[in-house]
Residue frames as qw, qx, qy, qz and C-alpha x, y, z in Angstrom:
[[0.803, 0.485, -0.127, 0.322, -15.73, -6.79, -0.47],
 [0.526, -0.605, 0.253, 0.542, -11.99, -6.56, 1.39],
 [0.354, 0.906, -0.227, 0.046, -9.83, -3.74, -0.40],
 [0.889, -0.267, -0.108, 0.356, -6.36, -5.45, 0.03],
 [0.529, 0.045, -0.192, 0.825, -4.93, -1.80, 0.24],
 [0.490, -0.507, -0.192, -0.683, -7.40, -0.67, 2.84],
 [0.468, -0.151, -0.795, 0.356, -8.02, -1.07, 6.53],
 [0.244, -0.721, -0.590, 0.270, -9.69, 0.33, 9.21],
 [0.476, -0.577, -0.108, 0.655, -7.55, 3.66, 8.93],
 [0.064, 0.767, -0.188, -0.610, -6.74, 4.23, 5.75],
 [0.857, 0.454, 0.244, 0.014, -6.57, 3.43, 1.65],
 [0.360, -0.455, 0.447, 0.680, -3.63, 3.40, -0.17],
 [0.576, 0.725, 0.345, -0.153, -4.51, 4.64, -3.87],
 [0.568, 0.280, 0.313, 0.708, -3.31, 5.88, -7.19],
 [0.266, -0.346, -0.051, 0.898, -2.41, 8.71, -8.00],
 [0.099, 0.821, 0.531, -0.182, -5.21, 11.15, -9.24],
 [0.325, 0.499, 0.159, 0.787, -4.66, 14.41, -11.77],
 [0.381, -0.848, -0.268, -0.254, -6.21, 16.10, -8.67],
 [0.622, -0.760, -0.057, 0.176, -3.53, 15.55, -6.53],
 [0.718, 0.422, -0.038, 0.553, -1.16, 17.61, -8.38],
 [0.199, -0.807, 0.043, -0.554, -1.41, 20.50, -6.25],
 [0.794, -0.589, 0.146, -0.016, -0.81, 18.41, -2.64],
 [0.850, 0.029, 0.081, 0.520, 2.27, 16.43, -4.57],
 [0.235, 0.773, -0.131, 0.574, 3.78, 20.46, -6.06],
 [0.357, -0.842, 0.284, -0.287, 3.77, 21.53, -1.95],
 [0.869, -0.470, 0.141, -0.063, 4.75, 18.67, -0.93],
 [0.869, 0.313, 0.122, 0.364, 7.32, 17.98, -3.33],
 [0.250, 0.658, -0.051, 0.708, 8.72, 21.61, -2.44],
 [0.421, -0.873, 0.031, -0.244, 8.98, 21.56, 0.86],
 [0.562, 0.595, -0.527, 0.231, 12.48, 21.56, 1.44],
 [0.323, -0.600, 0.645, -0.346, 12.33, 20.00, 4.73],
 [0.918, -0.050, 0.388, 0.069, 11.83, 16.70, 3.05],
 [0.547, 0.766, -0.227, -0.249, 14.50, 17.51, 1.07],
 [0.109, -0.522, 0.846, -0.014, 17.85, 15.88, 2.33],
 [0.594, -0.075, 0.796, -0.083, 15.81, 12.49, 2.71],
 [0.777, 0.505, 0.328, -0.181, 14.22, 12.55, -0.63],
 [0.654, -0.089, 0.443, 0.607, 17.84, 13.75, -2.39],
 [0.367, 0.806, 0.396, 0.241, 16.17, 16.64, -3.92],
 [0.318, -0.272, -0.098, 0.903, 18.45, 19.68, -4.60],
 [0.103, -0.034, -0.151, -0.983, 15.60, 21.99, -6.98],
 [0.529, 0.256, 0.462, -0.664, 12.16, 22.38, -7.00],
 [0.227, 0.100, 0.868, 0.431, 10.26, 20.85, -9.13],
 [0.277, 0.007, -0.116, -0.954, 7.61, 21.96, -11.65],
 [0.645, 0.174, 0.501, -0.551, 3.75, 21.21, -11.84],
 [0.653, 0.507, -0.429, -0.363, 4.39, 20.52, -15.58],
 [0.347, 0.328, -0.878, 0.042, 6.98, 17.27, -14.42],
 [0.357, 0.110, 0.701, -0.607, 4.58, 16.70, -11.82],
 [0.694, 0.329, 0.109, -0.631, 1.60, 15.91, -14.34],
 [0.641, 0.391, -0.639, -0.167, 3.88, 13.91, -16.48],
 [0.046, -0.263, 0.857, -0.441, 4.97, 11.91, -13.39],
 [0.566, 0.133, 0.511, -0.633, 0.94, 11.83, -12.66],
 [0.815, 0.427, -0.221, -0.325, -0.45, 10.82, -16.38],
 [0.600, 0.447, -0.662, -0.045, 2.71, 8.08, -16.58],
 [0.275, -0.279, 0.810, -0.437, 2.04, 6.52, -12.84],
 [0.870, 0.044, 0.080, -0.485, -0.61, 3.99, -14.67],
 [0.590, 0.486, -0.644, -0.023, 2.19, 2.00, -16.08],
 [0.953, -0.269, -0.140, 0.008, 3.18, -1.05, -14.37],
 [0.411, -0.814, 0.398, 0.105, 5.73, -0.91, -11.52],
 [0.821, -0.023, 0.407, 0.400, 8.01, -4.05, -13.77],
 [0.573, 0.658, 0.181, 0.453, 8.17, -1.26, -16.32],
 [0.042, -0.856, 0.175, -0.485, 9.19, 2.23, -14.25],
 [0.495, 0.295, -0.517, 0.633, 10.90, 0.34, -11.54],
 [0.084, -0.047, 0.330, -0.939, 8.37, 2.80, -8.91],
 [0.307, -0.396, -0.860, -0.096, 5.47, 2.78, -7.62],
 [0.144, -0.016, 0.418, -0.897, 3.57, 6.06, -5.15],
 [0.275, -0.439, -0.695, -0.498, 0.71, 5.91, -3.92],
 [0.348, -0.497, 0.088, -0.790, -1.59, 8.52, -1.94],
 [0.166, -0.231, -0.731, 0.621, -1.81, 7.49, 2.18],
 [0.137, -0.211, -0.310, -0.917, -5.79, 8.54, 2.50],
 [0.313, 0.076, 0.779, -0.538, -7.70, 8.23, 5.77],
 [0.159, 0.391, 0.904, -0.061, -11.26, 7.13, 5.76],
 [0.151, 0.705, 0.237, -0.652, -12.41, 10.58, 5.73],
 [0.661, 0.605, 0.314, 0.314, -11.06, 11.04, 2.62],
 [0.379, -0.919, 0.042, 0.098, -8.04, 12.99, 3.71],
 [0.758, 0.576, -0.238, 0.190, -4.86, 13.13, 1.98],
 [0.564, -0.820, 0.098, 0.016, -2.00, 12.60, 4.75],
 [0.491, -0.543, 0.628, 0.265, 0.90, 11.24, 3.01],
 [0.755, 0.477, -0.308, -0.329, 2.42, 9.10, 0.33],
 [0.775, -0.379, 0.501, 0.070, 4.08, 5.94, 0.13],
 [0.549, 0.717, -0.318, -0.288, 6.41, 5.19, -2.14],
 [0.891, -0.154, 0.411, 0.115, 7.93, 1.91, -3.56],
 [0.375, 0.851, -0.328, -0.166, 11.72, 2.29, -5.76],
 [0.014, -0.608, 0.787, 0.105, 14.53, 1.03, -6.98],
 [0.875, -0.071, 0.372, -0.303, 12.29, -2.26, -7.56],
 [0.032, 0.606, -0.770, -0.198, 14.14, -5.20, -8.62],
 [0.907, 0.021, -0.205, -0.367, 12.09, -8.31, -10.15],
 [0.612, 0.353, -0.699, 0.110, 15.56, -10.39, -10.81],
 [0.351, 0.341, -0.704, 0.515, 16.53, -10.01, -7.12],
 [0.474, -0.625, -0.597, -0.168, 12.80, -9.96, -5.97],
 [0.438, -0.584, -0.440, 0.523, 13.02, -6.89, -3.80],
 [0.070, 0.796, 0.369, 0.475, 11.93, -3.21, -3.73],
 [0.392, 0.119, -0.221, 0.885, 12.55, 0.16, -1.79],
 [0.142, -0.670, -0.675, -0.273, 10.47, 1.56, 0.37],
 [0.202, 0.147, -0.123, 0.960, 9.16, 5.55, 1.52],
 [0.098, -0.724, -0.673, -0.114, 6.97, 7.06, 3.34],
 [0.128, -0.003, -0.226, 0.966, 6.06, 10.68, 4.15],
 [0.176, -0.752, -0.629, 0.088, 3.29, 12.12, 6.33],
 [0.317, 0.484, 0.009, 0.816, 3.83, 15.21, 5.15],
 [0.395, -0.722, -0.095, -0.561, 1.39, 17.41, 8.31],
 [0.160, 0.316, -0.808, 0.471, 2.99, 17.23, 11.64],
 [0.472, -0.086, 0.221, -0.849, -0.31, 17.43, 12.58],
 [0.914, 0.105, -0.293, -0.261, -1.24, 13.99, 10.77],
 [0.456, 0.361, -0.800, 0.147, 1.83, 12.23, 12.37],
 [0.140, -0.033, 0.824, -0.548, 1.59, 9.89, 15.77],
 [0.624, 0.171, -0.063, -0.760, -2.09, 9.11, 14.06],
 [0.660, 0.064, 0.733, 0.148, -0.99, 4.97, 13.01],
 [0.629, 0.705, -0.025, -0.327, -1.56, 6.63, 9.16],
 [0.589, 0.599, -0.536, -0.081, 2.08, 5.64, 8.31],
 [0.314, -0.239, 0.908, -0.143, 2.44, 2.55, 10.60],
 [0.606, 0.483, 0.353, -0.524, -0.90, 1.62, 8.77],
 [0.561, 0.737, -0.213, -0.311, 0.73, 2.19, 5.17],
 [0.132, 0.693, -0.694, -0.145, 3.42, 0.56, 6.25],
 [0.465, -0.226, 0.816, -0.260, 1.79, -2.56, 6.79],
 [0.730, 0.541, 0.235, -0.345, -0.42, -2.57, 3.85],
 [0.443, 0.726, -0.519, -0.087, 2.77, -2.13, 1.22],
 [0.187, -0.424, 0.886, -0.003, 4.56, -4.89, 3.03],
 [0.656, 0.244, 0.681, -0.215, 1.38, -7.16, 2.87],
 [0.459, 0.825, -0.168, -0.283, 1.39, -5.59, -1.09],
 [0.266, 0.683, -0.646, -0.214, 5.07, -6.32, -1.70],
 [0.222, -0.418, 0.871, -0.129, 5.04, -9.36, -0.42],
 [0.527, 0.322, 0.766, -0.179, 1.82, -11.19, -1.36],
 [0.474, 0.776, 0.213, -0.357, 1.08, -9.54, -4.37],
 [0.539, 0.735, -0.391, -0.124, 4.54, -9.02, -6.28],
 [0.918, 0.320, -0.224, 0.064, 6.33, -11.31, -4.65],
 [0.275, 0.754, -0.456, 0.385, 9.15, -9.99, -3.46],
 [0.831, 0.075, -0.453, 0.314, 11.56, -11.42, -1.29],
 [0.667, 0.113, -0.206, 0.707, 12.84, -8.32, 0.28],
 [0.038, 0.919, 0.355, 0.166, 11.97, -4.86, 1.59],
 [0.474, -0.346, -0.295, 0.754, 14.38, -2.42, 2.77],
 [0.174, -0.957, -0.204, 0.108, 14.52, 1.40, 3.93],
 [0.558, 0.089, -0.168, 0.808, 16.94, 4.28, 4.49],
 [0.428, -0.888, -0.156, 0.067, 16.59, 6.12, 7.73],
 [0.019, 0.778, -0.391, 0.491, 19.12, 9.40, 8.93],
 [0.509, 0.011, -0.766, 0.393, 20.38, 8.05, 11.94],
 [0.074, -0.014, -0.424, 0.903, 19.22, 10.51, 13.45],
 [0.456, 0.050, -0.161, -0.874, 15.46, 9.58, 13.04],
 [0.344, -0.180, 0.838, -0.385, 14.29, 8.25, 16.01],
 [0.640, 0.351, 0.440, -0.523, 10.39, 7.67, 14.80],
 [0.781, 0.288, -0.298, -0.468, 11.11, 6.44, 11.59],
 [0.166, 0.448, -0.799, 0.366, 13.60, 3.93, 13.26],
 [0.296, 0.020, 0.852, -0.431, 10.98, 2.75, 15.70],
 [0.770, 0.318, 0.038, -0.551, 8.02, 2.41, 12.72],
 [0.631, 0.350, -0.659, -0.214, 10.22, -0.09, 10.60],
 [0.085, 0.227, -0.895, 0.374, 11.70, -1.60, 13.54],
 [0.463, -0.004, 0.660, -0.592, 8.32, -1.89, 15.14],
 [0.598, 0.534, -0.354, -0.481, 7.18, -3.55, 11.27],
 [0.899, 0.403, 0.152, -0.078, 9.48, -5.86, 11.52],
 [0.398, 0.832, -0.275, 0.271, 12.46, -4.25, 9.54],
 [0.761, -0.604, 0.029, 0.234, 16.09, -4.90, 11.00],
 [0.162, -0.836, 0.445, 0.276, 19.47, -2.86, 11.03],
 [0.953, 0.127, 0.196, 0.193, 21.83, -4.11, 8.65],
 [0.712, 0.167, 0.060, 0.679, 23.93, -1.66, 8.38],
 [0.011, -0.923, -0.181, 0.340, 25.00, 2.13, 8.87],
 [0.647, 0.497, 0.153, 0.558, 26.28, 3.71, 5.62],
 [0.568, -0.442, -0.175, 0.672, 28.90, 6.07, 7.14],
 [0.015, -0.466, 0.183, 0.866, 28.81, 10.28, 6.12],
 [0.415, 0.513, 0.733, 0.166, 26.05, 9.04, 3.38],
 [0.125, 0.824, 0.460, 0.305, 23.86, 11.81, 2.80],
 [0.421, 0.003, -0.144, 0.895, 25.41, 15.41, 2.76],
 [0.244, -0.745, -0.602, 0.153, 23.40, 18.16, 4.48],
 [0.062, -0.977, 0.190, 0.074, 24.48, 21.63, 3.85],
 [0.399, 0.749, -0.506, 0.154, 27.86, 21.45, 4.96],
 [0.578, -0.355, 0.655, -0.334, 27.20, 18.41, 7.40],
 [0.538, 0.096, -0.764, -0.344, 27.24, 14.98, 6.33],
 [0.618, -0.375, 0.442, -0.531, 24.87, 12.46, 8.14],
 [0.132, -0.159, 0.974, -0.093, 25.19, 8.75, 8.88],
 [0.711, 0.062, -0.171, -0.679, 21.97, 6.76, 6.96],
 [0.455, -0.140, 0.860, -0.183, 20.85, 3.08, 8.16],
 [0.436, 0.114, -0.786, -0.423, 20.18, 0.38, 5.82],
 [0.467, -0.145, 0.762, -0.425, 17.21, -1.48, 7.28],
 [0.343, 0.182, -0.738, -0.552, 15.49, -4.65, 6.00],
 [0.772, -0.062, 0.320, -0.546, 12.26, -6.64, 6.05],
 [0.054, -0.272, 0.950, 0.142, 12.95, -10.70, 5.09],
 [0.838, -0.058, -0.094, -0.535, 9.54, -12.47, 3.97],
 [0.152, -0.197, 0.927, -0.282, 9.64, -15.76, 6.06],
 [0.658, -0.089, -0.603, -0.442, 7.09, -18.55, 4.06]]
C-alpha cells in the first residue's frame, strides 16, 4: 500500500499527545521566533489543547501541522499549512527542521513536496505560497528549487529587535 504522505525519506503525520514535549522546546526556542511571530512562550497546557483540537478538519481551523518523521522514526521537524482559504482555493505554507544537525538531510525538501502533492491533489487548492526573511538563503533555494516563485518583497515587514527585515512573498501555481 502507497502512503500518499510518505516517501522514501520520510512520513508526514498527525500530531500525537506524545509529541507535546518536542512541540513545548520547539515552540520555545526563540530562534524560531521572529519567523513564527512569536513574542512569549508558550505553555504545555495550550500546547495539549492545540494537540487534542488538531483532529478537526483543516475547512474548520483554517490550519493544519503535521510532524516531518524520517523512516527511523525520528522526529525532525514540522510542517505547517495556514491561513487556508477554501473560497480562494489556496493555503500557507511552513516548515521547520528544528536540529541543525537534521538540516541539508532532503527531510524538508521531502516535506515540501509531499504537502504540495497534499495541497494540491487532495484539497484542491489552486495556490501555495510562503514567507521567507530575505535574508534566508536556504529557505529561498528549497521553494525556489519546488517550484515556488518571487512575487514580491514586502518592504521593513517583520520587526526584529530594533531592526526591521525585508520578507518575500513566494508562490507555487498548480498548472492542470
Amino acid at each position: 500500500m502507497k502512503l500518499f504522505l510518505k516517501d522514501d525519506l520520510i512520513t508526514l503525520r498527525a500530531l500525537e499527545p506524545e509529541d507535546i514535549d518536542l512541540l513545548y522546546e520547539w515552540e520555545n526556542c526563540e530562534d524560531n521566533w521572529t519567523v513564527s511571530q512569536t513574542i512569549a512562550p508558550i505553555s504545555k497546557h495550550t500546547l495539549a489543547i492545540y494537540i487534542r483540537e488538531s483532529d478537526k478538519d483543516i475547512f474548520e481551523t483554517k490550519q493544519l501541522r503535521m510532524m516531518i518523521t524520517t523512516c527511523a522514526g525520528k522526529n525532525v521537524g514540522a510542517i505547517d499549512l495556514f491561513d487556508f482559504d477554501p473560497l480562494n482555493m489556496r493555503a500557507g505554507v511552513g516548515i521547520l527542521v528544528h536540529d541543525p544537525a537534521d538540516r541539508s538531510k532532503s527531510y524538508a525538501t521531502s516535506a515540501l513536496n509531499l504537502i504540495i502533492r497534499y495541497c494540491f491533489e487532495k484539497l484542491g487548492l489552486h495556490q501555495i505560497y510562503a514567507n521567507i526573511l530575505t535574508d534566508n538563503d536556504k529557505s529561498m533555494k528549497l521553494f525556489s528549487k519546488a517550484g515556488f516563485v518571487l512575487s514580491g518583497t514586502k518592504k521593513e515587514w517583520i520587526r526584529d529587535g530594533e531592526k526591521w527585515k525585508d520578507e518575500h512573498l513566494v508562490q507555487l501555481l498548480r498548472r492542470n
